[in-house]
N, CA and C of each residue as an Amber inpcrd file, in Angstrom:
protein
   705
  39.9210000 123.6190000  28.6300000  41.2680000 123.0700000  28.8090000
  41.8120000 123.5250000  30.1540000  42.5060000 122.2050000  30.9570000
  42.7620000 122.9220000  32.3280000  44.0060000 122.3960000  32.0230000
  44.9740000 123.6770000  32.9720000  46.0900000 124.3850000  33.0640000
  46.8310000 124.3150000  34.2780000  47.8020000 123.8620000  34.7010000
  48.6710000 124.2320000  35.7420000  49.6540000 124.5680000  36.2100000
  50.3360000 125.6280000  35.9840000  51.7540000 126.1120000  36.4840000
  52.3410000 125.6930000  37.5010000  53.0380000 124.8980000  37.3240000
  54.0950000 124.4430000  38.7890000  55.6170000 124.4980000  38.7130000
  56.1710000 125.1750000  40.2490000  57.1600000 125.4710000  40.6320000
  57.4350000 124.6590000  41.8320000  58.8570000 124.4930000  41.6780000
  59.2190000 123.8330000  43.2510000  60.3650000 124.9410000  43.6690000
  60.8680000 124.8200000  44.8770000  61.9500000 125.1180000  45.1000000
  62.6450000 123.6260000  46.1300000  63.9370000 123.7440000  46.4970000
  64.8060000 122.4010000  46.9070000  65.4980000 122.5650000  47.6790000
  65.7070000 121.6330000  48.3850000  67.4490000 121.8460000  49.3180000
  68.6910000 122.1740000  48.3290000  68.4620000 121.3000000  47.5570000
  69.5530000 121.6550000  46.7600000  69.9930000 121.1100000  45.2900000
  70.5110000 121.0270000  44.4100000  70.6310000 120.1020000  42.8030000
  70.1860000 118.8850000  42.3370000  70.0880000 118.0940000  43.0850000
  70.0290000 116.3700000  43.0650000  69.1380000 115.9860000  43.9410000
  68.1260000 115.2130000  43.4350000  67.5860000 114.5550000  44.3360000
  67.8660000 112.8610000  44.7070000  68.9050000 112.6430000  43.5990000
  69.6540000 111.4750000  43.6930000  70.2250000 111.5950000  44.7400000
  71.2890000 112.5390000  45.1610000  71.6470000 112.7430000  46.7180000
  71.3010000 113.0830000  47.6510000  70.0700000 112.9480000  47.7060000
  68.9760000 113.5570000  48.8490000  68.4090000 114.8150000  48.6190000
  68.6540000 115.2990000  48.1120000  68.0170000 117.0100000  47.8250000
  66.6950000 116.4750000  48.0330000  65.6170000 117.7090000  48.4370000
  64.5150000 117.4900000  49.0460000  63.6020000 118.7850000  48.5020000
  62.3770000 118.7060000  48.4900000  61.8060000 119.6960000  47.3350000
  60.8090000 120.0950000  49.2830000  61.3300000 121.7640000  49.1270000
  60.9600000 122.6550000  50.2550000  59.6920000 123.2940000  50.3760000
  59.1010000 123.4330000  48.8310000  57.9420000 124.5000000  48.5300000
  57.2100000 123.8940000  47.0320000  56.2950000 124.1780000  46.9930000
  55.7190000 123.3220000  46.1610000  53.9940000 124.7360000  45.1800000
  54.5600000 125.6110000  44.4000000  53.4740000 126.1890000  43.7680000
  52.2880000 126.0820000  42.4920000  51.6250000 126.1340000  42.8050000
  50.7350000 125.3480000  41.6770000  49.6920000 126.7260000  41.2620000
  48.7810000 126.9300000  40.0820000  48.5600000 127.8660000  39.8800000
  47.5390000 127.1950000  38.6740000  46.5090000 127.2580000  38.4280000
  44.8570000 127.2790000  37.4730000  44.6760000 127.8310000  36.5990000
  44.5380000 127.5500000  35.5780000  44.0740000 128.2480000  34.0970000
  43.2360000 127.1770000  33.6150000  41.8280000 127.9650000  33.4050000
  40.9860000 127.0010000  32.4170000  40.5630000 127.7010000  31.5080000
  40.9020000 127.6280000  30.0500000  40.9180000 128.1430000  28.6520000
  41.3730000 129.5670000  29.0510000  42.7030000 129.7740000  29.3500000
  43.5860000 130.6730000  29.0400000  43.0880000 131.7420000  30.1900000
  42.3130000 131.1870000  31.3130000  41.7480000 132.4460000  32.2010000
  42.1970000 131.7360000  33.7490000  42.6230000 132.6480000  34.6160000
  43.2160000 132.3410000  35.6570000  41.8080000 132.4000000  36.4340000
  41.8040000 131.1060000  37.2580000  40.5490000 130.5640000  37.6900000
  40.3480000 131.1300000  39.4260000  41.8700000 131.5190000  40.1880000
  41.6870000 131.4200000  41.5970000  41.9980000 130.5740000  42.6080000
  42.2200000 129.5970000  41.8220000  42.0980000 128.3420000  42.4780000
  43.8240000 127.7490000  42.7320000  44.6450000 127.7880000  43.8220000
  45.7920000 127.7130000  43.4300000  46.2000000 126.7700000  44.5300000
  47.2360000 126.0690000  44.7830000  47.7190000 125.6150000  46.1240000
  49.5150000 125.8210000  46.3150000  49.6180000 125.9790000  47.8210000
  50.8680000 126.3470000  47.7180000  51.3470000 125.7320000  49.1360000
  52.2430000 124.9390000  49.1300000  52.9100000 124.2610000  50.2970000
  54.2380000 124.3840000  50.2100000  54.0740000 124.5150000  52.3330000
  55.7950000 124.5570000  52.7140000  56.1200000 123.3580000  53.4540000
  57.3400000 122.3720000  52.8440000  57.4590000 121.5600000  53.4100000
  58.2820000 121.1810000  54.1310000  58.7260000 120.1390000  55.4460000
  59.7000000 120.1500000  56.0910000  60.8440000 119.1270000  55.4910000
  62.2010000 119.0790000  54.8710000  62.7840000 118.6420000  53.6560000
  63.9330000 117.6960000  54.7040000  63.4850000 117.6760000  56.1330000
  64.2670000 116.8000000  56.5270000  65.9720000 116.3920000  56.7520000
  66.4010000 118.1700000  56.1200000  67.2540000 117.9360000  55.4080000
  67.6330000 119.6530000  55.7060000  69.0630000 119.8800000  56.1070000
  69.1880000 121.4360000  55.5440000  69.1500000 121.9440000  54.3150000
  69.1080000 122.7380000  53.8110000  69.6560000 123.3540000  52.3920000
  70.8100000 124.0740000  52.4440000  71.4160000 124.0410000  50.9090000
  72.9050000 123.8480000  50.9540000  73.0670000 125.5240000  50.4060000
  73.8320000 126.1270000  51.0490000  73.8430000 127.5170000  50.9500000
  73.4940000 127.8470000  49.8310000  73.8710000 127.5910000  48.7610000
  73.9130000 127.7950000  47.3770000  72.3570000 127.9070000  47.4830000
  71.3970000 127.0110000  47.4870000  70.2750000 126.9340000  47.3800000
  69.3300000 128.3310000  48.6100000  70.2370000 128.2360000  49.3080000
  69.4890000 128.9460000  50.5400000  69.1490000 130.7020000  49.6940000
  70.4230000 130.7120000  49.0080000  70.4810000 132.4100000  48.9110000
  69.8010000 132.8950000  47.2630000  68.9980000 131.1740000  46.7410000
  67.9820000 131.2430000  46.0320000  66.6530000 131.4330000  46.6290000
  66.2120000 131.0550000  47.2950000  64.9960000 130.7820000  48.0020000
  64.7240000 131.1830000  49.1870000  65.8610000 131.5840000  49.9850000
  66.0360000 132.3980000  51.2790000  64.5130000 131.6330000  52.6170000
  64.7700000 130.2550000  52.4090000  63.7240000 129.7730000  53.2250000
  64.4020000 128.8450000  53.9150000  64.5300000 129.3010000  55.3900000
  65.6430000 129.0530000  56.8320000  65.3050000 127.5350000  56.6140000
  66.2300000 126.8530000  57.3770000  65.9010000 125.5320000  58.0650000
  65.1480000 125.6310000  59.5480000  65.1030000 126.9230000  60.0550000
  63.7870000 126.9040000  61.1870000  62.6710000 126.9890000  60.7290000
  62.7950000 128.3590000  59.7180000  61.1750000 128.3850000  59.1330000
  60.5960000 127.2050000  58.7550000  61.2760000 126.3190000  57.9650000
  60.4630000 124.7250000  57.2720000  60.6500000 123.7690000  58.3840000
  61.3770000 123.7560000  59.3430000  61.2020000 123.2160000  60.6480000
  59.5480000 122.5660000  61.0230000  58.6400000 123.2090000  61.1380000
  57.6890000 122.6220000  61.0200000  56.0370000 122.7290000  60.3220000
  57.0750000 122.2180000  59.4030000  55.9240000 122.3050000  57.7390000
  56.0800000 121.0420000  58.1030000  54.9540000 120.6010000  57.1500000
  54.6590000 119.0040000  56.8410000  55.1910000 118.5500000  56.3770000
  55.6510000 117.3970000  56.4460000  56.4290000 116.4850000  55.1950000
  55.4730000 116.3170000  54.2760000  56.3420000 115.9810000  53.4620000
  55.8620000 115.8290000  51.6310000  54.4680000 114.5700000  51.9650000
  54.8860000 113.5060000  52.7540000  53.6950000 112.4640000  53.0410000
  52.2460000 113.3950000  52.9650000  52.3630000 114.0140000  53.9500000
  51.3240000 114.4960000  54.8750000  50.5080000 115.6680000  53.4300000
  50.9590000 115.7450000  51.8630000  50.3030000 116.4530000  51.2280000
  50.1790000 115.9910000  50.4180000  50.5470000 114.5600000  49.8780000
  50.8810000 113.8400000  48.5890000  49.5390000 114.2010000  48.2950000
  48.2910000 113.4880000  49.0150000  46.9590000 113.1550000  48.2670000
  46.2100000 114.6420000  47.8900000  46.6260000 115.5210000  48.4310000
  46.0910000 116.5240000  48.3010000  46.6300000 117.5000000  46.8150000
  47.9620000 117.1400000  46.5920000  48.5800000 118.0970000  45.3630000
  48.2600000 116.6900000  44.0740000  47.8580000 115.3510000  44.1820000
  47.7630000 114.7250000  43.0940000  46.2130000 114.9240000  43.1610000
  45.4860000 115.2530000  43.8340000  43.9260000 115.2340000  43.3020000
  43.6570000 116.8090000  42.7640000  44.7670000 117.9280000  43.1710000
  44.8030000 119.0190000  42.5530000  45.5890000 118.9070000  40.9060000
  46.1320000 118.4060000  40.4380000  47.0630000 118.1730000  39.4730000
  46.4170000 116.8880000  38.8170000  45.2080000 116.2210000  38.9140000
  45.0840000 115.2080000  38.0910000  44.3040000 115.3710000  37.1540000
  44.8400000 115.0290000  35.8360000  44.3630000 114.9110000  34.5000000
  44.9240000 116.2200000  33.7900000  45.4780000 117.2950000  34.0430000
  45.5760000 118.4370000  33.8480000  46.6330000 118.6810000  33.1820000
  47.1080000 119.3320000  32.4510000  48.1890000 119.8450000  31.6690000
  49.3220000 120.8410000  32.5860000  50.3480000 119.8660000  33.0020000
  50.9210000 120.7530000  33.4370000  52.2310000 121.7100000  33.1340000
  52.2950000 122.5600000  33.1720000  53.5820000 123.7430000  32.4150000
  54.6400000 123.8450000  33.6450000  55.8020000 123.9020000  33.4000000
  56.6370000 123.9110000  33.9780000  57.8820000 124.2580000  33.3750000
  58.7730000 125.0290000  33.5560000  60.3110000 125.5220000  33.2450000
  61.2090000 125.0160000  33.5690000  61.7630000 124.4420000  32.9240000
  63.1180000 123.4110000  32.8040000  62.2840000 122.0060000  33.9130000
  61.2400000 121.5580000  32.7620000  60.2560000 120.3290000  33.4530000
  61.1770000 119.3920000  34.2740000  62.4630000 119.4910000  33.6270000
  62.9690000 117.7140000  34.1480000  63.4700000 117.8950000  35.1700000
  63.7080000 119.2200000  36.0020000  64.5620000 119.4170000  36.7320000
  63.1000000 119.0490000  38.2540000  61.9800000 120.1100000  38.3100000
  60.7640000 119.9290000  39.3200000  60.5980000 118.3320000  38.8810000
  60.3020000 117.8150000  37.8800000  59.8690000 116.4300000  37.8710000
  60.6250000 115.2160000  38.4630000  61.8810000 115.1460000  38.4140000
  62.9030000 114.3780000  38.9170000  62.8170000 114.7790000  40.4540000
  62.4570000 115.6650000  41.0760000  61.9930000 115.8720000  42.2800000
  61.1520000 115.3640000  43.1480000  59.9410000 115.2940000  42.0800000
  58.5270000 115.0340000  42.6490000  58.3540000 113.2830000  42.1300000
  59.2460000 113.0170000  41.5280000  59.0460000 111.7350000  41.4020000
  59.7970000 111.0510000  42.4120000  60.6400000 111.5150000  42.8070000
  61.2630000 111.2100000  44.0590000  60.5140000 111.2190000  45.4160000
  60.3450000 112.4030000  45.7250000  59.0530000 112.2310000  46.1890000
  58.3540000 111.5060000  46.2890000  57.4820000 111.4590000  45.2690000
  56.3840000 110.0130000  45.1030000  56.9570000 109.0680000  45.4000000
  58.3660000 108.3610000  44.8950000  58.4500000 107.2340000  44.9370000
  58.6770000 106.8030000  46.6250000  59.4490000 108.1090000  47.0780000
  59.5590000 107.2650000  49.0370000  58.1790000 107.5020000  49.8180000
  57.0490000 107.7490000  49.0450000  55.7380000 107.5310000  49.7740000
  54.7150000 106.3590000  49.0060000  55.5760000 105.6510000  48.0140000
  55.4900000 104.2910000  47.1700000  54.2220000 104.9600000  46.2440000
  53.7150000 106.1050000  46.1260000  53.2020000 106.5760000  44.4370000
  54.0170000 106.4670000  43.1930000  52.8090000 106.3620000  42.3690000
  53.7220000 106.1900000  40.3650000  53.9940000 107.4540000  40.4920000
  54.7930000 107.4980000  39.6530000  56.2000000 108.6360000  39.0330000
  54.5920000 110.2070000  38.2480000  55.3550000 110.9930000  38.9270000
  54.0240000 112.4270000  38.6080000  53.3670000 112.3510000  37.3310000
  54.2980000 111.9030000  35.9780000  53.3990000 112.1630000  34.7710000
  52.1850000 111.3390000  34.7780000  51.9370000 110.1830000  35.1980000
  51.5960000 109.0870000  35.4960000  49.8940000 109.6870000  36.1850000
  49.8640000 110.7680000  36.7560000  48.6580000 111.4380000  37.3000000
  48.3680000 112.3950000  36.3320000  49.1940000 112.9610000  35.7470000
  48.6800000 113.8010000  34.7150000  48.5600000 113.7010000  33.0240000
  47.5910000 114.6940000  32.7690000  47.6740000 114.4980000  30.9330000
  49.0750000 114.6950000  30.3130000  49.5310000 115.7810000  30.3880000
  50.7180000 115.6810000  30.0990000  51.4700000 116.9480000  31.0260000
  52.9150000 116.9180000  30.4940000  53.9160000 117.4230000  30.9970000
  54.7420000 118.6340000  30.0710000  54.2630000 119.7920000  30.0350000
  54.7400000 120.6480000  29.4680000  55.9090000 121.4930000  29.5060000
  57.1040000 121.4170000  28.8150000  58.4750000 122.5070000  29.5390000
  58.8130000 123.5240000  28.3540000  58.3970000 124.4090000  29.3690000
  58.5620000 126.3700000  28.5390000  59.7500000 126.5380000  28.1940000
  60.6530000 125.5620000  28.7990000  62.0370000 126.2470000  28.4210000
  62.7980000 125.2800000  27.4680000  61.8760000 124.4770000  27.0720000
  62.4140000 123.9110000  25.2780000  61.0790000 124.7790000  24.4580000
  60.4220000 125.2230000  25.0250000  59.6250000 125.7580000  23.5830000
  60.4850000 127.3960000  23.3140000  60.5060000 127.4250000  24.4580000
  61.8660000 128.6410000  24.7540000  62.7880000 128.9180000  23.6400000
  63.5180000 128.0770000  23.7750000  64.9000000 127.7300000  23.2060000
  64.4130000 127.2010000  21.4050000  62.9900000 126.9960000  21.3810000
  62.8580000 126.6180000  19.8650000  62.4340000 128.2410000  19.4080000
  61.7410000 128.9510000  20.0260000  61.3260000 130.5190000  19.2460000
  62.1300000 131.4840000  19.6300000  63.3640000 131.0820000  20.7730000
  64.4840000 132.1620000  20.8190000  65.4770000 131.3450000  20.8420000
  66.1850000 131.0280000  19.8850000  67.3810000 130.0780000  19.8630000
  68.5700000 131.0150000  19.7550000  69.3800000 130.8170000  20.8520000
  70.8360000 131.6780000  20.6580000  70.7770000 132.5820000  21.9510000
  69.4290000 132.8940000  22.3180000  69.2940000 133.5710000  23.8440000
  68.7470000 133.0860000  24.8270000  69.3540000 134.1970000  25.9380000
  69.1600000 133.2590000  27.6040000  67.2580000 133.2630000  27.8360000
  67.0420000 131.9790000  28.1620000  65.4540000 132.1250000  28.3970000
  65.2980000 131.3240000  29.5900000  66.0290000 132.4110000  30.7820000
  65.5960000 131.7510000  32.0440000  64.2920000 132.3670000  32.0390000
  63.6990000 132.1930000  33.3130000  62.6870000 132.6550000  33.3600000
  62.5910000 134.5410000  33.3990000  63.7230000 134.6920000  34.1910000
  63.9030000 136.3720000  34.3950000  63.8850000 136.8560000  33.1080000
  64.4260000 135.8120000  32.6080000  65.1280000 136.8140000  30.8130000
  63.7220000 136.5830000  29.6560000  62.9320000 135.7660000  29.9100000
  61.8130000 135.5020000  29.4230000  60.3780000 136.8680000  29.9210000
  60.3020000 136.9890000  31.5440000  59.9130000 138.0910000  31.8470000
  59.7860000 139.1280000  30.9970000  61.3470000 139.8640000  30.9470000
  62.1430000 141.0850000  30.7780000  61.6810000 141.1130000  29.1500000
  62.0650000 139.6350000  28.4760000  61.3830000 139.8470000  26.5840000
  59.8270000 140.1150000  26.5000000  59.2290000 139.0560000  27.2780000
  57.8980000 139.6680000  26.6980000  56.9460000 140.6690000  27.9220000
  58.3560000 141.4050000  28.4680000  57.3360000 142.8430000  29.3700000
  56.3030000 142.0770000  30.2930000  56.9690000 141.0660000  30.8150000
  55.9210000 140.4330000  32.2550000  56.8750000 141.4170000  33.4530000
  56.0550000 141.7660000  34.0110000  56.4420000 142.7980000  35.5350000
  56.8760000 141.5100000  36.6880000  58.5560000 141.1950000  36.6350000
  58.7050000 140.4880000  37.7980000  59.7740000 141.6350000  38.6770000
  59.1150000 142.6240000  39.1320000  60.1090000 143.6450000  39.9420000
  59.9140000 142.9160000  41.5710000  58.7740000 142.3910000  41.3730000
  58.9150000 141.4220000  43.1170000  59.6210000 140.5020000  43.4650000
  60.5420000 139.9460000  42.5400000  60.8780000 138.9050000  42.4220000
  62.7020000 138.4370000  42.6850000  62.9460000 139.4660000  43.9890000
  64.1800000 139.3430000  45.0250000  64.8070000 138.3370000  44.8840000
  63.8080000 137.4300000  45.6090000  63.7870000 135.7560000  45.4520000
  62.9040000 134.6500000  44.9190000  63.6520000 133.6590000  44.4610000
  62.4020000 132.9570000  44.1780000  61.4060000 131.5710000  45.4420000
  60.6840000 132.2510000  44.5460000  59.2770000 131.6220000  45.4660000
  58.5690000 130.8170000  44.4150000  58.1470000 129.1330000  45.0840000
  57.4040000 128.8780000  44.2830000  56.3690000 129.1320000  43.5140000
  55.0510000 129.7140000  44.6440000  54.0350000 129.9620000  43.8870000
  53.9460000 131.6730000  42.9460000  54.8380000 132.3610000  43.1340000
  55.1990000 133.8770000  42.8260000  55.8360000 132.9520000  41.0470000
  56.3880000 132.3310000  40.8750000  57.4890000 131.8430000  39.9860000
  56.5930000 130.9320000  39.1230000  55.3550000 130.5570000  39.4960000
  54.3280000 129.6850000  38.8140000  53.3750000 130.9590000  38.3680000
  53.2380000 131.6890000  38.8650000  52.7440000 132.9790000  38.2130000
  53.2770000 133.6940000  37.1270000  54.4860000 133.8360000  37.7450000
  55.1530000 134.7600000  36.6130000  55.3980000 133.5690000  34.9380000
  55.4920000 132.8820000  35.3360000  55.7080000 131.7640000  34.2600000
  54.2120000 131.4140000  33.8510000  52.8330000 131.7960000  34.2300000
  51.7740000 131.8690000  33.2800000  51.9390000 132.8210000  32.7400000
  51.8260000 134.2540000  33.0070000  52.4190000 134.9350000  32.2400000
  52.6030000 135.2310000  31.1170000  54.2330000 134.0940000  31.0070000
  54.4900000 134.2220000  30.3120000  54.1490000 133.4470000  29.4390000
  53.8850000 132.3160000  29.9870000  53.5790000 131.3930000  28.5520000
  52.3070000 131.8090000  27.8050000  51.5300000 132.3940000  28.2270000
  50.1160000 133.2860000  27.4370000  50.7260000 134.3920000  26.7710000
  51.7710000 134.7080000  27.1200000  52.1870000 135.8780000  25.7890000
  53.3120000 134.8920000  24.7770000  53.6210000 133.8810000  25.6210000
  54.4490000 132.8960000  24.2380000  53.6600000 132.7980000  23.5840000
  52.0810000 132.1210000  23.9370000  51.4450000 131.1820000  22.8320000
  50.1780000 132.2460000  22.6860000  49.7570000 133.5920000  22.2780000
  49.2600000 134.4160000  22.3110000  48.4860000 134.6820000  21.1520000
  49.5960000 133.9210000  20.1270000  49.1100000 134.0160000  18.7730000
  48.5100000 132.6170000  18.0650000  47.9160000 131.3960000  19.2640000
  47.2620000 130.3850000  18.8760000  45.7430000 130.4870000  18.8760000
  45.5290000 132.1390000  19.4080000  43.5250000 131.8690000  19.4120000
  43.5580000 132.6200000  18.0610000  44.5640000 133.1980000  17.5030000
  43.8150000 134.0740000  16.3060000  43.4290000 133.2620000  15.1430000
  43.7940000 131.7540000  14.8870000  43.0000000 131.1010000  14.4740000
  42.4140000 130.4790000  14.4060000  41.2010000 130.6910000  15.9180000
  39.7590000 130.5620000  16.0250000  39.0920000 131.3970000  15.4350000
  38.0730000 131.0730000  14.6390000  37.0400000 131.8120000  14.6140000
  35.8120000 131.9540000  15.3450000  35.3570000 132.4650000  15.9240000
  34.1500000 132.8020000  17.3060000  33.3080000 133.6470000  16.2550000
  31.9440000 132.2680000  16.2290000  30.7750000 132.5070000  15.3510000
  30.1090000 133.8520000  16.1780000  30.6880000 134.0190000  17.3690000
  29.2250000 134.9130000  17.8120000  29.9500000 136.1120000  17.8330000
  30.9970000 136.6660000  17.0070000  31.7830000 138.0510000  16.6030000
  31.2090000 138.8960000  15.3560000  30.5030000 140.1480000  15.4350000
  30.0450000 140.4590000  14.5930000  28.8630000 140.8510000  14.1390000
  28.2010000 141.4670000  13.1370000  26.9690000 141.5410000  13.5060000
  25.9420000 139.8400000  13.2110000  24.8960000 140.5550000  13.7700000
  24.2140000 138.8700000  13.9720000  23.8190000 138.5770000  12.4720000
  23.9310000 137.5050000  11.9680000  23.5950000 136.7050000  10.6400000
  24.7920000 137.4310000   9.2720000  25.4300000 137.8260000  10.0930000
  26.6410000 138.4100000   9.2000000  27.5790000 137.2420000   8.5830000
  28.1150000 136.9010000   6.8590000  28.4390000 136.2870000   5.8960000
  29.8890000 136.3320000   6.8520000  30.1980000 134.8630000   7.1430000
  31.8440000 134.3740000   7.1620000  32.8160000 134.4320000   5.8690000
  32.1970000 134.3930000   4.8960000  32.6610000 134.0710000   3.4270000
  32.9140000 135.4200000   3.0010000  34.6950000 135.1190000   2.1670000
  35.4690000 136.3730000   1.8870000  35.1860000 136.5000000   0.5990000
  34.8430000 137.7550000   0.4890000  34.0890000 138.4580000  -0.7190000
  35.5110000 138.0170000  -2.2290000  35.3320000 137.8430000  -2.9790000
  36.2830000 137.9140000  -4.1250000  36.3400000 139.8220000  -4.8530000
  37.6540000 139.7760000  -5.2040000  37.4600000 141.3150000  -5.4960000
  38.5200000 140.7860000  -6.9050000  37.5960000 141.5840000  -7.7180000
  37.6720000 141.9620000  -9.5600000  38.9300000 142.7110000  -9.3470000
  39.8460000 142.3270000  -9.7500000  41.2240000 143.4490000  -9.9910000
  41.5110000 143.9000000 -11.0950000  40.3720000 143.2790000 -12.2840000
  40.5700000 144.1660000 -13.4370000  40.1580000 145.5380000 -13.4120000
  38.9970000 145.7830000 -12.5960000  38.5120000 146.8340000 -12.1900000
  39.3640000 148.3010000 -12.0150000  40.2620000 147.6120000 -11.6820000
  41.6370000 148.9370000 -10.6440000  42.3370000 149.2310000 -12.2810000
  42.7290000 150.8060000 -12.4550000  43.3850000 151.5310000 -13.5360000
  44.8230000 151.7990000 -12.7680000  45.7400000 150.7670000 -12.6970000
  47.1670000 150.9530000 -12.4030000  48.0590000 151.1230000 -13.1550000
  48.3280000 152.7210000 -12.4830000  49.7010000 153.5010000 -13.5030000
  51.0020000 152.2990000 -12.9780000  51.6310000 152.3440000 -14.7000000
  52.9300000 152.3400000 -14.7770000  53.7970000 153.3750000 -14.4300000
  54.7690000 153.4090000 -13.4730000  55.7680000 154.0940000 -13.7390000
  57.3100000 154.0200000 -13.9630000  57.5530000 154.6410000 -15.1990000
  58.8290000 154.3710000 -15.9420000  59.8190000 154.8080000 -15.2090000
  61.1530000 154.3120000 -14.8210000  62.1120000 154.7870000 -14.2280000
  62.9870000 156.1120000 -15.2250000  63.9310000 157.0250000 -14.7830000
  64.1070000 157.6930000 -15.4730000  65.7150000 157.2330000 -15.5340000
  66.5850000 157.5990000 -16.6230000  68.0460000 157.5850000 -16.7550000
  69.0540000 156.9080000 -15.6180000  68.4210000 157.9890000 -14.4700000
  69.5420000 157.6420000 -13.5130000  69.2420000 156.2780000 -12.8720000
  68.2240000 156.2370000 -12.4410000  67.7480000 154.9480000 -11.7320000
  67.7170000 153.8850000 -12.6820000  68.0830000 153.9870000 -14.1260000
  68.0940000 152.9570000 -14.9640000  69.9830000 152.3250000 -14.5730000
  70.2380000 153.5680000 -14.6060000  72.0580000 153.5260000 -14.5710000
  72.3280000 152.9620000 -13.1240000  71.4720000 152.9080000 -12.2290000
  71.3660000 152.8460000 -10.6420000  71.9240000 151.4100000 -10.4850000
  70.6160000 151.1870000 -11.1350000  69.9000000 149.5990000 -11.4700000
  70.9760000 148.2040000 -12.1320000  71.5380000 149.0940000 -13.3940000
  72.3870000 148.5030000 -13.8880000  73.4840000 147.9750000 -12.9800000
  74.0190000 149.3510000 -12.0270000  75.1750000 149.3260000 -11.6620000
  75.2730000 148.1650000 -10.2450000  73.9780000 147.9280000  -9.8510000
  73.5050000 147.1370000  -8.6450000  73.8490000 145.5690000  -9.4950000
  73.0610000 145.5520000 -10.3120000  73.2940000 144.2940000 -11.2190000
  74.6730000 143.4590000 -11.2280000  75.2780000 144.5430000 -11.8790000
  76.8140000 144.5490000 -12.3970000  77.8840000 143.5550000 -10.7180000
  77.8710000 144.5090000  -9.3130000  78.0110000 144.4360000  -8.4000000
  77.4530000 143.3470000  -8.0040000  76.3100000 142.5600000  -8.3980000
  75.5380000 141.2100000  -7.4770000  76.3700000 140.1940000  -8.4680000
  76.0870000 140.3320000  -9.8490000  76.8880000 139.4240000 -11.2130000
  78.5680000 138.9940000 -10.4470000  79.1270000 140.6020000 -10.3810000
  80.7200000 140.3330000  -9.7430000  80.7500000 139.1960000  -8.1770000
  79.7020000 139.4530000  -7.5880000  79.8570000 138.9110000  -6.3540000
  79.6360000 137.3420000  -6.1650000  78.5870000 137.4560000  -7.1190000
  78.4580000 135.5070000  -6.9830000  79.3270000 134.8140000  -7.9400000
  80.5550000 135.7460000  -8.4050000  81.6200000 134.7840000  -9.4290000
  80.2530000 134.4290000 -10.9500000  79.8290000 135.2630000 -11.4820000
  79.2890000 135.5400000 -12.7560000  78.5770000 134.4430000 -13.0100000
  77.7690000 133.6880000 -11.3710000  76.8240000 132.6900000 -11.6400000
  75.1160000 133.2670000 -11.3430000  74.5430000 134.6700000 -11.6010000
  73.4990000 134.9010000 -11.2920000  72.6340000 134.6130000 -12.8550000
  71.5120000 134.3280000 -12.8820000  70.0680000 133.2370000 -13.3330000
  69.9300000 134.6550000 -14.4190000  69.8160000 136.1500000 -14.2610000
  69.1830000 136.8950000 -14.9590000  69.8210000 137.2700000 -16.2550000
  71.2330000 136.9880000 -16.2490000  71.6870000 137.2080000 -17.7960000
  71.6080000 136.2100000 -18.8270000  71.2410000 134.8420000 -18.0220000
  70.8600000 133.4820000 -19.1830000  69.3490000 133.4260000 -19.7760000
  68.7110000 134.0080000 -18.6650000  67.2350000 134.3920000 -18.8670000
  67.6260000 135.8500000 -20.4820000  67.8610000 136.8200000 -20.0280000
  67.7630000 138.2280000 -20.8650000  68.6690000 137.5560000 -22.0720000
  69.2540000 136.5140000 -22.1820000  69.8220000 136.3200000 -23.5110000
  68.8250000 135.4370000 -24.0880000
């Protein structure tokens, strides 16, 4: 299964109003193992960035001055990204980007190259509902080390977000079973165990814990307005 973490960073919110995608990180996993294989572009956005954005990403309008335009890499990040599963944090926000993108160099819209389109931050929000799951706060829960992480950077931010999503979904290999675990020609099949076998003491409560017991009763009876199941049963 191949894997790809992608991050952008932008001029700025909208790409309906021109916002322009500055940096572009991509990052390899094939069956849950980071392969090496990564690409990372700086692009020239044609465009300043709007402070707000600047003192996210801290990447000048000289420095991207002369990076390539987005043209000059299209073919190169869709033959890296095709067919592949890609993961991404708050998907709609990088995707509405890059489809923009695509579309003023007349390419189909990004999902369109890939298998599918994955976003961490609705699976997020389904196994931590009620808390913040930016990416920092996602880090910080499952003990990913982002102390480098001043600013954000695309391909640094496609990292830290594999990461994490391998300790989100951490608990989907434990039900594989891997025939070659174990000794060799060793029985998969779970033994049945005789429980008549086992001599299990009773033990009787004494006075007080009878009086304990009662008095717990009494207190649950008062609380649900004298609708609890166990005194229609004991009569």
């Amino acid at each position: 299964m191949r894997q790809i973490f992608l991050d952008t960073e932008t001029t700025g919110l909208s790409p309906e109003s021109g916002d322009r995608v500055i940096e572009i990180g991509c990052i390899e996993l094939v069956n849950r193992r980071f392969t090496g294989r990564n690409k990372h572009f700086y692009l020239n956005p044609e465009r300043p960035s709007s402070e707000d954005a600047l003192k996210i990403h801290g990447l000048s309008d000289e420095f991207l001055a002369d990076k390539p335009l987005f043209a000059a890499i299209a073919d190169d990040l869709l033959e890296f990204i095709a067919n592949a599963e890609i993961i991404i944090h708050n998907a709609a926000f990088d995707v509405g980007f890059l489809d923009k993108e695509l579309e003023r160099v007349g390419r189909p819209p990004f999902a369109r190259a890939v298998a599918r389109v994955t976003d961490t931050l609705a699976m997020a929000r389904e196994m931590y509902p009620g808390k913040s799951n930016s990416l920092d706060a996602l880090c910080r829960r499952l003990e990913v080390d982002n102390s480098n992480r001043s600013l954000h950077g695309a391909l640094l931010d496609a990292g830290l977000l594999a990461e994490v999503y391998i300790r989100m979904t951490r608990g989907q290999d434990s039900l594989v079973i891997d025939p070659t675990d174990g000794a060799a020609g060793a029985s998969n099949e779970v033994q049945a165990v005789d429980l008549s076998r086992f001599d299990l003491p009773v033990v009787e409560p004494n006075p007080e814990e009878l009086a304990a017991h009662q008095a717990q009763l009494v207190d649950l009876d008062r609380a649900s307005g004298g609708r609890t199941v166990w005194r229609e049963r004991v009569a």
